[in-house]
GULUMGU-398482 format. One record per residue: x, y negated, z negated of N, C-alpha, C in turn; residue in one letter. Coordinates in steps of 0.1 Angstrom, whole numbers, plus 5000, padded with zeros to 4 digits. Layout:
% residues N
XYZXYZXYZa ...
***
This chain:
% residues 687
730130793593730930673593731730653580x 731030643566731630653558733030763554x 732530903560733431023559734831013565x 734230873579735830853586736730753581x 735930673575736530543566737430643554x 737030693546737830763539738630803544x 738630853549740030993556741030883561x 740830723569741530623573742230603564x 741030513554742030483539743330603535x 742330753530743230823526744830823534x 744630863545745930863553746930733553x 746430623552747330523549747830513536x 747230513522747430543508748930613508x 748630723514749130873514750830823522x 750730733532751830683538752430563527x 751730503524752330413515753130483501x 752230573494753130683486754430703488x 754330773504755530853502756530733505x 756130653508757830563517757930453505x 756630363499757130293493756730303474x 757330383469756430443453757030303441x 758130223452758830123441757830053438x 756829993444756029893443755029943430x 754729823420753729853409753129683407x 751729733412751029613414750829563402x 750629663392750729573376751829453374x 752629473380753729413379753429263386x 752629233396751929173400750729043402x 750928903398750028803396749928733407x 748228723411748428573421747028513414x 747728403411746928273409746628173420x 745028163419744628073429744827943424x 744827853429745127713426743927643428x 743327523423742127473429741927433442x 742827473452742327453466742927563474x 743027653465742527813467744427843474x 745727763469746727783477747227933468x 747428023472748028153461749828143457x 749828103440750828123436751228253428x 752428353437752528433437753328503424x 753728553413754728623404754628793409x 756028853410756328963414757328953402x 757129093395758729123387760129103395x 760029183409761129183415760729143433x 761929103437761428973452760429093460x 760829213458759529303466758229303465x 758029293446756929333442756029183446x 757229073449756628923450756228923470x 756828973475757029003486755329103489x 754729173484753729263482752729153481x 752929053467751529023465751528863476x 752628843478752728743496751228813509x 751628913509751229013520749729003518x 749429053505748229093500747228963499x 747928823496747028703492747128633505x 747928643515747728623527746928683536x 746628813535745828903540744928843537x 744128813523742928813518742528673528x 742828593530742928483535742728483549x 743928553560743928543570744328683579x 743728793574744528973576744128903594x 743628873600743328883618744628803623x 744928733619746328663629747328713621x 747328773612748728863605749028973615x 747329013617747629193623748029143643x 747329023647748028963660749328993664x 750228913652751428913650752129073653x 751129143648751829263639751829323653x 750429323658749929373673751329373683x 751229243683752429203694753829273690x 754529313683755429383677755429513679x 754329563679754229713684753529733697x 753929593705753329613719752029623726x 751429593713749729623716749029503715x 749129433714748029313717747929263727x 747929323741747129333748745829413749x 745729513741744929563737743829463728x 744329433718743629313707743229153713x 744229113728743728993727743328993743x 743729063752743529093767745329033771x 744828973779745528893792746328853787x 746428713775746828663767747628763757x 747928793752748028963742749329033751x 749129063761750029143773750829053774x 751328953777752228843778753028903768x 753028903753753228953745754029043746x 753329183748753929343751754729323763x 754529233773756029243784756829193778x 757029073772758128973762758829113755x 757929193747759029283739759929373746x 759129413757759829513767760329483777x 760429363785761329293791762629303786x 762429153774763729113766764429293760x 763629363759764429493750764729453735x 763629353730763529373718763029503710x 762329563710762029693705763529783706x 764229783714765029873714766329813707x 766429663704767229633695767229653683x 766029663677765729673667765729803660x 765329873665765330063665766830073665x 767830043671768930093671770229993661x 769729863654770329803647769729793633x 768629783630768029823619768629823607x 768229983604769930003593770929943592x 771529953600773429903595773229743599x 771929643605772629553605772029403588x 770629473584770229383578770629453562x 770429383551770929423535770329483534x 770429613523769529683511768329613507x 768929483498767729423488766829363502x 767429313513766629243518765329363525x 765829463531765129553535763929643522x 764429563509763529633498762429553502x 762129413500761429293505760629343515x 761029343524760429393536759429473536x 759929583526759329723523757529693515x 758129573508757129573497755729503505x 756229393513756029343519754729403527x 755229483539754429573549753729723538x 754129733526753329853518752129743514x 752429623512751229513510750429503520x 750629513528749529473544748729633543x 749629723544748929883545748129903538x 748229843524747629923510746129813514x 746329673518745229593524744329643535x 744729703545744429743551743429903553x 744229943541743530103536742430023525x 741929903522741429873517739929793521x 740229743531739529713539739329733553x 739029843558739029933570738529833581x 737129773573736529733587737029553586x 738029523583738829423589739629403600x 740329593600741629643610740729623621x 741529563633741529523646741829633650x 742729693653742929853663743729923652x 742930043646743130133640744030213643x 744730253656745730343659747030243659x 746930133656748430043654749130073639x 748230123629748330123613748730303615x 750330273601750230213593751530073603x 751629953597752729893600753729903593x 754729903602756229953596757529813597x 758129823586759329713588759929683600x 760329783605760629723617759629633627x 759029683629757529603630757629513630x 758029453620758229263611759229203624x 760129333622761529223625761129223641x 760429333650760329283660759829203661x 758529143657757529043656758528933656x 759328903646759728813644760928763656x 761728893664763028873670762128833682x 760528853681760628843697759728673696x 759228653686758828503687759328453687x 760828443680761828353678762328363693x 762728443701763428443713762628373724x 761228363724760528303733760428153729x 760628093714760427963710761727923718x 762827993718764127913720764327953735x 763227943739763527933757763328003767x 763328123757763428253767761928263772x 760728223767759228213774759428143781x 760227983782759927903787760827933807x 761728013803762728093811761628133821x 760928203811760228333827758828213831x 758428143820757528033830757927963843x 759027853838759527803850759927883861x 760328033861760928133872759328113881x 758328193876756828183879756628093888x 756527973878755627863888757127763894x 758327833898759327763908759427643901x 760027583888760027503884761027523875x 762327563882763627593873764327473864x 764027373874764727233868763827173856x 762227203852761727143840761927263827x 763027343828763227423820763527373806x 764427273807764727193793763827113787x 763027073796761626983789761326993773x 760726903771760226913753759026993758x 758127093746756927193749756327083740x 755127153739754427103727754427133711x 755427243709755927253696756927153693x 756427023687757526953678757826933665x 758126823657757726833642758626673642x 758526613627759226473622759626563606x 761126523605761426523593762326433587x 762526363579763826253576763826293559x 765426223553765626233541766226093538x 765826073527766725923524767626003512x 768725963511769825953501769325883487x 770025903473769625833464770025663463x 771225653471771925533473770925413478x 769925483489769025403498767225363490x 766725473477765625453476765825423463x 764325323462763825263450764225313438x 764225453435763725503424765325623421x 766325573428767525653430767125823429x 766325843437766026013434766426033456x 766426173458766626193475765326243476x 764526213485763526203493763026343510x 762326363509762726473522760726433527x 760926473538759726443548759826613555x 758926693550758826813559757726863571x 757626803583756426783589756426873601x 756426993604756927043614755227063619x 755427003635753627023642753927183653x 752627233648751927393653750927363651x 750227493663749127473665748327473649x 747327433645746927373629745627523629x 745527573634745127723631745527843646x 745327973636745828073641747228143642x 747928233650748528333650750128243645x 749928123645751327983650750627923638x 749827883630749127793619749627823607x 750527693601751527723591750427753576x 751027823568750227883555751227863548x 750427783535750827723519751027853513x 752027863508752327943494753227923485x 753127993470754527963460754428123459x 756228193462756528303459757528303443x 757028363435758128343421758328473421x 759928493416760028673410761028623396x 761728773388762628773384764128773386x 763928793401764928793410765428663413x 765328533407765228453415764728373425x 763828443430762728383442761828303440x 761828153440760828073439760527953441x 759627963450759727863461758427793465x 758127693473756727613477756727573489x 756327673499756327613514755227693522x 755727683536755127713550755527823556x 754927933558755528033566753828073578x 754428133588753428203597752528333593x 751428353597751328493594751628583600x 752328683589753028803589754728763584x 754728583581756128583579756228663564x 757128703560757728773546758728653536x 758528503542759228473534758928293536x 759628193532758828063534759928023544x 759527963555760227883563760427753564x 759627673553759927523554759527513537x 760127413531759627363520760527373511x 760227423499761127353488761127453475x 762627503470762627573456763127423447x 763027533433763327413422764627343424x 765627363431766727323434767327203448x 766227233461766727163471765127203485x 765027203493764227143501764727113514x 764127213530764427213540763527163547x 763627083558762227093571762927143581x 762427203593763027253605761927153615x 762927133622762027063639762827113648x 762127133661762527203676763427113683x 764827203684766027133695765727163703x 766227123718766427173730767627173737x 768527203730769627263739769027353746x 770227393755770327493767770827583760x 769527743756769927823747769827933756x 769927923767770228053775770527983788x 770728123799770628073812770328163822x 769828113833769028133845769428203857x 769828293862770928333875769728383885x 770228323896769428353905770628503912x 770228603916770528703921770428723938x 771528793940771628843954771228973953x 770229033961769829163961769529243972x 769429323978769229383982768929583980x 767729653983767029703975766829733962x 768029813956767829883939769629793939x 770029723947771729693942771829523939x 772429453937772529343934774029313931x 774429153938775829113942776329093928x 777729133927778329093910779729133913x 780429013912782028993912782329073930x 781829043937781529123952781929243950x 780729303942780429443941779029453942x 778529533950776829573953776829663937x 776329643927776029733916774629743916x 774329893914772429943909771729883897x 771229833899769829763893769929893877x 769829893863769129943856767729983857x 767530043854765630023855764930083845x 763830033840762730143831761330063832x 760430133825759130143828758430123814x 758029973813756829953802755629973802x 755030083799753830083798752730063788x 751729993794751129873786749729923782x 748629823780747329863781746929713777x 745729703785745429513790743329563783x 743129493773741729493775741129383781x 740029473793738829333796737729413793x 737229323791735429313783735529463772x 734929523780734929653766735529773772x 736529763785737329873787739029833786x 740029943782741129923784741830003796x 742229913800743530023812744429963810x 745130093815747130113817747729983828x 748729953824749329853830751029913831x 751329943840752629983841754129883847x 754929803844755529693846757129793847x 757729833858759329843862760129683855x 761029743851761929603848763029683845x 763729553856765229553860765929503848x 767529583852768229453841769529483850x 770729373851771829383856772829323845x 773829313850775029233840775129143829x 773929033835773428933831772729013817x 771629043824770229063816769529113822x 768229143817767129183824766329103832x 765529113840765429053860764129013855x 764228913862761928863866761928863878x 761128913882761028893901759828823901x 760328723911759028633914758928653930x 758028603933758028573952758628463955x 759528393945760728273947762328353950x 761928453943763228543943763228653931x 764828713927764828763917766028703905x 765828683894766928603884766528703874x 768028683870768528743854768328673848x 767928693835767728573822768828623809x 769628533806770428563795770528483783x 769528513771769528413761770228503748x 770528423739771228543721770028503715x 769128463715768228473705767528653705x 767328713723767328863722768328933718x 769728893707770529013707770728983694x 769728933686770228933670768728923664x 769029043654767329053644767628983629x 768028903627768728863610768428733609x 766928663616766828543615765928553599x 765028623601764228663585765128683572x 766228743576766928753564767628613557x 768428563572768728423564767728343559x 766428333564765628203557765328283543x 765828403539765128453529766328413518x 767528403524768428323518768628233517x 768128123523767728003522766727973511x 765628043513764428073500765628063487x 766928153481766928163473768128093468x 768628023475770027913474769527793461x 770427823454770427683445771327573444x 771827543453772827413457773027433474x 773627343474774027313493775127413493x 776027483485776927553493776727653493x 775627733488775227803490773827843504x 773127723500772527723512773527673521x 774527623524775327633540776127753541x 776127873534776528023535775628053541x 774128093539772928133544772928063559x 773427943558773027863574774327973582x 775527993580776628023582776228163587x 775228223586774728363589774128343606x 774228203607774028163625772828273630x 771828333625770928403626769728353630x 769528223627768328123638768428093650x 768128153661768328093672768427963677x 767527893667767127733671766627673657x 766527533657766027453650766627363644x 766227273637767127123637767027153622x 767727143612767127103595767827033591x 766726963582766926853576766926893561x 767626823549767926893534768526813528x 767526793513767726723504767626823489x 768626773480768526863470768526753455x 768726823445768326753427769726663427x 771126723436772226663434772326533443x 771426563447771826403459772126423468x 772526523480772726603487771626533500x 772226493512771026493522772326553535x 771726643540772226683553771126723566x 772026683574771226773591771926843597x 771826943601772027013609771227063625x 771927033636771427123646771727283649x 770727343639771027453638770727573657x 771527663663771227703672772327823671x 771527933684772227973690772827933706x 773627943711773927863722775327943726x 775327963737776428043745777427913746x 778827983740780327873746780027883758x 779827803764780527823780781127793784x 782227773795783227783802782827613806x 783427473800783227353806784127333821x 784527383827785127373840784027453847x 783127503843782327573855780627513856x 780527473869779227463870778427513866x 777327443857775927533848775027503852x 774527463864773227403868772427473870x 771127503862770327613868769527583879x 769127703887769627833881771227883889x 772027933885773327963886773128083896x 773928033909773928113922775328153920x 776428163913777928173916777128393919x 777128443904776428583905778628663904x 778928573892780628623893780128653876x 781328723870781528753855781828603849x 782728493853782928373852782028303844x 780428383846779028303843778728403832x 778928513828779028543815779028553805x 778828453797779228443783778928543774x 780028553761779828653752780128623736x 780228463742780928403726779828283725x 779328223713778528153713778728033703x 778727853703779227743699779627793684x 780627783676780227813665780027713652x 779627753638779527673632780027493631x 781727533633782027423627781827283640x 781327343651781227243659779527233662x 778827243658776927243658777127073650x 776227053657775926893649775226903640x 776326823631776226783614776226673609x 775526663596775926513590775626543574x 776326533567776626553549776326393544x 775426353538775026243527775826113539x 775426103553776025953559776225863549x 777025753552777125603546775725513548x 775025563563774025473560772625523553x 772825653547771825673536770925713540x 770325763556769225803557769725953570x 768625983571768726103586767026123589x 767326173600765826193607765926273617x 765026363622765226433632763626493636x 763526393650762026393653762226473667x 762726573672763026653686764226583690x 764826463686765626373701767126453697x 767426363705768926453708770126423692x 770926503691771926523674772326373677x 772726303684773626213689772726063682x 771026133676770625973671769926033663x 770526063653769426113640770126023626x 770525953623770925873612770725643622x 771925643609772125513612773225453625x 773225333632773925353644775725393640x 776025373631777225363623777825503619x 776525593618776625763614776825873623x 776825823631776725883647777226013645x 776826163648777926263652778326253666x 779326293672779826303684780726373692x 780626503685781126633688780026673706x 780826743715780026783723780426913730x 779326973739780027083748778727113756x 778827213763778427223776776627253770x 775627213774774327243770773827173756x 773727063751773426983739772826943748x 771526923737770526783741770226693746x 770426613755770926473754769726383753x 768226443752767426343758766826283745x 766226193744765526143735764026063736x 762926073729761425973733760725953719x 759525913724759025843714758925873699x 758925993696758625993678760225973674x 761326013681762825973674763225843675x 762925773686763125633689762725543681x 761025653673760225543666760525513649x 760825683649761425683631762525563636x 763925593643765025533646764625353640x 763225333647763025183647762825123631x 761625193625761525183618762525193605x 763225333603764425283592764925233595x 765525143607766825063605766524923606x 764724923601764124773597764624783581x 764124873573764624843563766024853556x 766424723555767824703551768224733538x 767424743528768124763519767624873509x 766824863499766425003494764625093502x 764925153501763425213506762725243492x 761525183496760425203486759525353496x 758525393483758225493484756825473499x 756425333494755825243507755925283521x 757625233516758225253530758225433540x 758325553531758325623533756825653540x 756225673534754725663538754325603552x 754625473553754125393563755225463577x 756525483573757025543585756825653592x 756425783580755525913585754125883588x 753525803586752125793592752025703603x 753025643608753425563616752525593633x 751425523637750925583645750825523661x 752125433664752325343676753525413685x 753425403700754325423705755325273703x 756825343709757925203704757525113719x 757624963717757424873730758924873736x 759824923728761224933733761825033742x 760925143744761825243746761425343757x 761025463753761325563766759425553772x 758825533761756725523764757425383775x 757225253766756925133774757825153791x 759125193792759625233802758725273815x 758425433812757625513820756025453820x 755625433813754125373810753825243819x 755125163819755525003824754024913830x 754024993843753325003850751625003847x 751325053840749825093836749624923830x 750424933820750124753815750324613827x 751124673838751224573845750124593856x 749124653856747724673864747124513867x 746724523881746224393885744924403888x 744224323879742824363877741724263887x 742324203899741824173909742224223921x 743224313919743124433933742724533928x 742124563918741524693915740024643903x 739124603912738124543903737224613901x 737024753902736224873899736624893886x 737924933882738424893868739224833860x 738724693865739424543858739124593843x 738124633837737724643825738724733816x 738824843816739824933811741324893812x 741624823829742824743829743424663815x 741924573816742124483805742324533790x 741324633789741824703774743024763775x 744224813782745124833779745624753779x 745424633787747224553784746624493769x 745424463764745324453753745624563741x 745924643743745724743732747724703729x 747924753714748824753706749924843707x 748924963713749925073712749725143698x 748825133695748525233683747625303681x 747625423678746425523677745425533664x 744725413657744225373645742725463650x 741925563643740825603643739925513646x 739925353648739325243641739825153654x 740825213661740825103674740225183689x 739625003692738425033704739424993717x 740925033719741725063728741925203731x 742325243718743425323721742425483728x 741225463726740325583734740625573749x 740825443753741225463770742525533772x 743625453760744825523765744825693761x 743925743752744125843751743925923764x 742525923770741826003780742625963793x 742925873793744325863805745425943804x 746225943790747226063790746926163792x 746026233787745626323787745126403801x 744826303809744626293822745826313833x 746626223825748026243836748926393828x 748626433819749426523815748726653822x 747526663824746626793830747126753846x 747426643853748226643867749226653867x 750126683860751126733859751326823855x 750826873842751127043839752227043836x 752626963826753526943817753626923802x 754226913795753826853779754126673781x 752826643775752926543772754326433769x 755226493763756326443762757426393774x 757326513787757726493798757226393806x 756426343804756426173808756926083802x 757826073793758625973787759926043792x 760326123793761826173792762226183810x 761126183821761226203833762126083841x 763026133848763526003852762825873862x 761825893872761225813874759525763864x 759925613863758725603861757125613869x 756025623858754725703864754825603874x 754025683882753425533900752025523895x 752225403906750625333899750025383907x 749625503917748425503926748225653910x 749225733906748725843895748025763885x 748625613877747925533870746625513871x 746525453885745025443889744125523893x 744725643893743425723892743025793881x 744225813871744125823858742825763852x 743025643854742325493849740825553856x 740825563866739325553871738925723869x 739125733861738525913858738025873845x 739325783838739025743822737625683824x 737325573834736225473828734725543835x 734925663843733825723848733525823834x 734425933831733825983818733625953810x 733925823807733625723792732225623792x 731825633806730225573808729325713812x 730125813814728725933819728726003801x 729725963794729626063780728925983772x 729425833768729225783763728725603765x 728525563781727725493780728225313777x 729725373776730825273774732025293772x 733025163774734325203777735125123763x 734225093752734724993742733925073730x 734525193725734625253713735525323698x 735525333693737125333682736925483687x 738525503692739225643693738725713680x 739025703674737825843662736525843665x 735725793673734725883676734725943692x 735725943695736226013708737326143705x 738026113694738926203693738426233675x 738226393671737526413658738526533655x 738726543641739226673635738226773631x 738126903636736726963638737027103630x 736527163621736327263618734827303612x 734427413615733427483612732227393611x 731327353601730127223601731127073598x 732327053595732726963589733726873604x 733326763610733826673620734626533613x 735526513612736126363610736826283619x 736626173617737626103632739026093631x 739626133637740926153636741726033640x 742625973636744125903636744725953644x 746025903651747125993657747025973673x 747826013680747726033697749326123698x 749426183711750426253711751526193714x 752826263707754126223704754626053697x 753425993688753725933678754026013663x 754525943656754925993643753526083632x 752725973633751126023630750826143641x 751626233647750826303660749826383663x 749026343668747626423673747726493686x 747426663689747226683700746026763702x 745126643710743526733707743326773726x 742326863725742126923735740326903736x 739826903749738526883751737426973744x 737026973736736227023728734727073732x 733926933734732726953736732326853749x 732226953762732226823773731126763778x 729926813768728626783774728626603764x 729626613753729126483745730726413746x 731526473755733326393753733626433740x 733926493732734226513720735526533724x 736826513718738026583719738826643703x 738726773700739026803690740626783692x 741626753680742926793670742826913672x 744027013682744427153679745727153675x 746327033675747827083668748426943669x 749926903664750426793663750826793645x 750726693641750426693625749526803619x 750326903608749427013603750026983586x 751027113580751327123570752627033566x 752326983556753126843555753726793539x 755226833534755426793523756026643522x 756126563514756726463512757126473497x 758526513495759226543483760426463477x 760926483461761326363458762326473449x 763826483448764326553441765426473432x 765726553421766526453410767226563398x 767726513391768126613379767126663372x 766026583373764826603360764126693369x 763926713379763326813390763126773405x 761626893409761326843422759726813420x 759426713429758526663428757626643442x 756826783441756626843456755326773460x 754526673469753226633473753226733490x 752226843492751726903499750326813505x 750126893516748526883522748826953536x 747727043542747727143551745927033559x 746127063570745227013580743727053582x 743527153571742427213569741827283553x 742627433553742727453539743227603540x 743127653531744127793523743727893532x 742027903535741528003536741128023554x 741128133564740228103578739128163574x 738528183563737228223563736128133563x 735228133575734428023570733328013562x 733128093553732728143544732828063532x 734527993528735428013519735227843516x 735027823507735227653505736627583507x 737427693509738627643513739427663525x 738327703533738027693550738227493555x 737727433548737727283550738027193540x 738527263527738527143517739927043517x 741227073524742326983527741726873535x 740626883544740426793555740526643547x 739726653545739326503539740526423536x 741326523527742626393524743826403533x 743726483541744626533550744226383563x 742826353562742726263571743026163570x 742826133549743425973544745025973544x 745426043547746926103544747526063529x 746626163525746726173512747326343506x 747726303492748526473492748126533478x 748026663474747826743463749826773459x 749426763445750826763438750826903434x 752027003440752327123435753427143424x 753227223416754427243404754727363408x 755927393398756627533397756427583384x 755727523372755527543358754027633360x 754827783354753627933357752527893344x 752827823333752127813326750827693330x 751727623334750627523338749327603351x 750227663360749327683370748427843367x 748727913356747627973352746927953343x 747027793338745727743330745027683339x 745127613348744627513358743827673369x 743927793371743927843381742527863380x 741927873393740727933396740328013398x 741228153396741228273402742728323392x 742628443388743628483380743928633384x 744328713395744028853392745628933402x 744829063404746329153406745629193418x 746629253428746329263440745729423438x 744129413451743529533447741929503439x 742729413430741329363420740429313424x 
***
């Protein structure tokens, strides 16, 4: 065993040599922090990019190599069922083959040095630790690797999974729906706060561990690289947070970022401009593990004019989104990483290489902007877009996509603030700041966490204290004004003498506030009722505020009477504080959690333990900056939903919890001196 462990290591070593010899780990510092977050120094963005790789590995190498898995098509192999989803996404969409054949000519030199240093860091980890590697025949991993990982998550976040679900289960029309990836971010201007400095809120909610579970780091080089934020594992660079100069959050749009064609077919030909044209065809072959065997999985996939084909037993549809026909989203955020003013970070935005995302941006000059950043096909506004699109003419199309100067924007408003909690471009400032640019597929819908920031700033009239900031991101009530009280209506208006089985729960809701306090003996009914009606639907939670009719009361009431049966068989009563019904749970360590889903504070827990009702926090509120920028600097307060490390081993497997539950924050600096006196760990990658 030992004899094959060598020859492993050696053979990877041996790969790393020849391809990447730039890298010199001497060159090389990560400093642990006291709550174990690793701040990184590389001489050059590679060598910083290497020990990224290497202190993230140490941390979390199983959902890096997931990532990595899925990229090279194999994690079905690594995860089963779940995994394979994965490997058809790459070879469906024809991401692998975009990538192989754009590669070279389409991303930079320096940026592809990065890259390099990057994945010779995971290898040289990996040749280092044998018996961590998950499937041994996937190693060594290669750059390209990255970018497919990357072109193919990004293309499933912005619709294209959500595409081949709805085709599935014949639900073409909930295609636009909110999912359960959302996030809250806002910025106040210097004009609006106490302390004349700009303000940023970076809250984006994922799942709070695993392959999607945002990871704390600072990257410094000589190169200019230096930075304090959130990236995924296996990302190569920070996706949300803040250099010494300015400060981004990203939250999820929903425009209409692709589209849907239902097809005329008949056998291998299919209708196009009243032409019968042949179907393309090729053959992904896969491999699916169950229990302790793998077999071959072989999947035909079509592609026609459009795109490539899903066949369901509803029919067959082309899917056509641009998030599959561009690999250069990694590069821009790595220019974003290194922007020192707004017009340089709006060159990097200008690289239109994000498929999706909202950002929000505050910088030292005073600077507050939003953007709805997207890809999105121009379309033809004289032509019907209703999915899914039966025309099956060239007319449907598209080859040009919205561009910059028409994406919804807003540069330092008059009324001093912005926010952007999922809802639509059309209400993210003051009523006075409005954008109102439009075209075919923009957002239009809006619910509870935008309605609720909305309410809240435009109570405060005049300066915002730092108070204020706080109380509005921890904000944990649905609004009584708006799209909840609407759809909900009903549940409060329950008559608790035609339904006297559960007059009792009745009554605690029309009593309850509407707020999700750990500490209130309401809001556990309203929880286990949502939660109730969102599992009969089979929807995200959010799609019950944004639906156009409101809930009926025979779904309410049976909601209700499921709530007050498992709240006397678990626990023996129906009058308990929601934190001891709903807990934030890792390893020996349980706390009662705050929050309910799609409030500002947001919690989304899933049934945990059903023999005692326990409902653990798997996502909603996770990694979370609240930052303050000015001439004299930036002034970063962090806190992640757990801690640095997945090992549970690691004292910093759970040591975020605690203040993460008071919502409380650890202060990060950028000063190397300071944080290698303070550090609790000092060494070079290897050591």
């Amino acid at each position: 065993m030992r004899a094959i462990t060598l020859v492993f290591s050696f053979s990877l070593c041996l790969f790393n040599c020849v391809c990447f010899c730039q890298i010199k780990t001497a060159n090389i510092t990560i400093a642990r922090d006291s709550f174990g977050v690793p701040h990184i120094y590389g001489h050059t963005d590679a060598e910083a990019a290497y020990g990224l790789a290497w202190a993230h590995s140490e941390d979390d190498f199983k959902s890096i190599q997931q990532n990595l898995l899925a990229a090279k098509g194999m994690l079905g192999e690594g995860m089963g069922k779940e995994g394979l989803l994965f490997d058809y996404g790459l070879k469906f969409f024809g991401i692998d083959t975009l990538v192989d054949n754009n590669y070279e000519r389409v991303l930079s030199n320096n940026f592809k040095k990065v890259l390099e240093g990057y994945i010779q860091g995971i290898n040289d980890y990996a040749a280092k630790h044998p018996e961590e590697v998950l499937l041994k025949k996937s190693l060594p991993f290669t750059t390209r690797d990255m970018i497919k990982g990357s072109t193919l998550t990004l293309t499933l976040f912005a619709g294209a999974g959500m595409a081949l679900k709805s085709i599935k289960e014949n639900h073409i029309e909930l295609l636009h729906q909110p999912n359960e990836v959302g996030s809250n971010s806002m910025a106040i201007a210097p004009l609006r706060t106490d302390d004349g400095k700009a303000w940023l809120l970076v809250n984006s909610h994922q799942p709070i561990e695993g392959r999607f579970a945002w990871y704390e780091a600072h990257i410094k080089s000589d190169e200019g690289w230096d930075i304090i934020g959130g990236l995924f594992p296996g990302g190569t660079t920070i996706f949300v947070g803040s250099n010494k100069n300015l400060g981004w959050a990203h939250t999820t749009n929903y425009h209409t970022f692709g589209d849907i064609y239902k097809l005329k077919h008949k056998g291998n030909k299919y209708l196009y401009d009243g032409e019968w044209k042949i179907f393309q065809t090729k053959t992904a072959h896969l491999k699916l593990k169950l229990g302790g065997i793998k077999i071959g999985v072989a999947k035909k996939i079509r592609s026609c004019e459009y795109g490539p084909v899903f066949q369901s037993s509803h029919g067959w549809y082309a899917v056509r989104f641009p998030g599959a026909m561009d690999l250069r989203a990694t590069e821009q955020w790595f220019r974003m990483n290194k922007a020192n003013n707004f017009k340089e970070f709006e060159t990097a935005l200008k690289m239109e290489a994000i498929p999706l995302f909202n950002i929000m941006y505050a910088d030292v000059d005073g600077n507050i902007f939003y953007q709805s950043g997207c890809q999105v096909p121009l379309r033809d506004s004289t032509l019907n877009w209703h999915l899914p699109i039966t025309a099956n003419t060239s007319n449907y199309k598209w080859n040009r996509l919205v561009p910059y100067e028409r994406k919804p924007r807003l540069l330092n408003p008059t009324c001093g603030y912005l926010y952007s909690c999922n809802q639509t471009p059309y209400a993210v400032s003051g009523k006075d700041c409005a954008w109102k640019e439009s075209w075919v597929g923009i957002q239009q819908f809006n619910y509870n966490r935008g309605e609720r920031f909305g309410e809240l700033l435009a109570e405060v009239k005049d300066k915002f204290s730092w108070t204020d900031f706080l109380r509005i991101k921890f904000d944990k009530s649905y609004s009584k004004n708006a799209s909840y009280a609407r759809n909900f209506k009903t549940a409060f208006e329950l008559d608790e003498k035609k339904y006297i089985d559960i007059a009792d729960v009745i009554r605690k809701l029309k009593t309850w506030n509407c707020t999700g306090d750990a500490e209130n003996k309401n809001a556990a009914v309203a929880m286990i009722m949502q939660e109730r009606l969102q599992k009969k639907w089979k929807v995200p939670f959010a799609f019950l505020m944004i639906k156009k009719e409101p809930l009926h009361e025979n779904d309410l009431v049976s909601a209700l009477r499921y709530t007050k049966k498992f709240m006397l068989d678990k626990y023996g009563t129906v009058d308990l504080p929601l934190g001891d019904v709903q807990r934030m749970i890792r390893g020996k360590v349980s706390l009662p959690a705050s929050g309910l889903r799609e409030v500002p504070r947001a919690a989304d827990p899933k049934l945990f333990d059903k023999t005692n009702g326990i409902w653990r926090v798997t996502g909603g509120d996770g990694y979370i900056q609240m930052n303050k920028y000015s001439k004299s600097g930036v002034e970063i307060n962090s806190v992640n939903a757990y801690g640095a490390s997945a090992h549970t081993e690691s004292k910093h497997y759970t040591d975020q919890m605690e203040m993460f539950r008071r919502e409380q924050f650890k202060t990060m600096t950028f000063n190397w001196q300071q944080i290698i006196r303070k550090a609790e760990r000092v060494y070079k990658p290897g050591e």
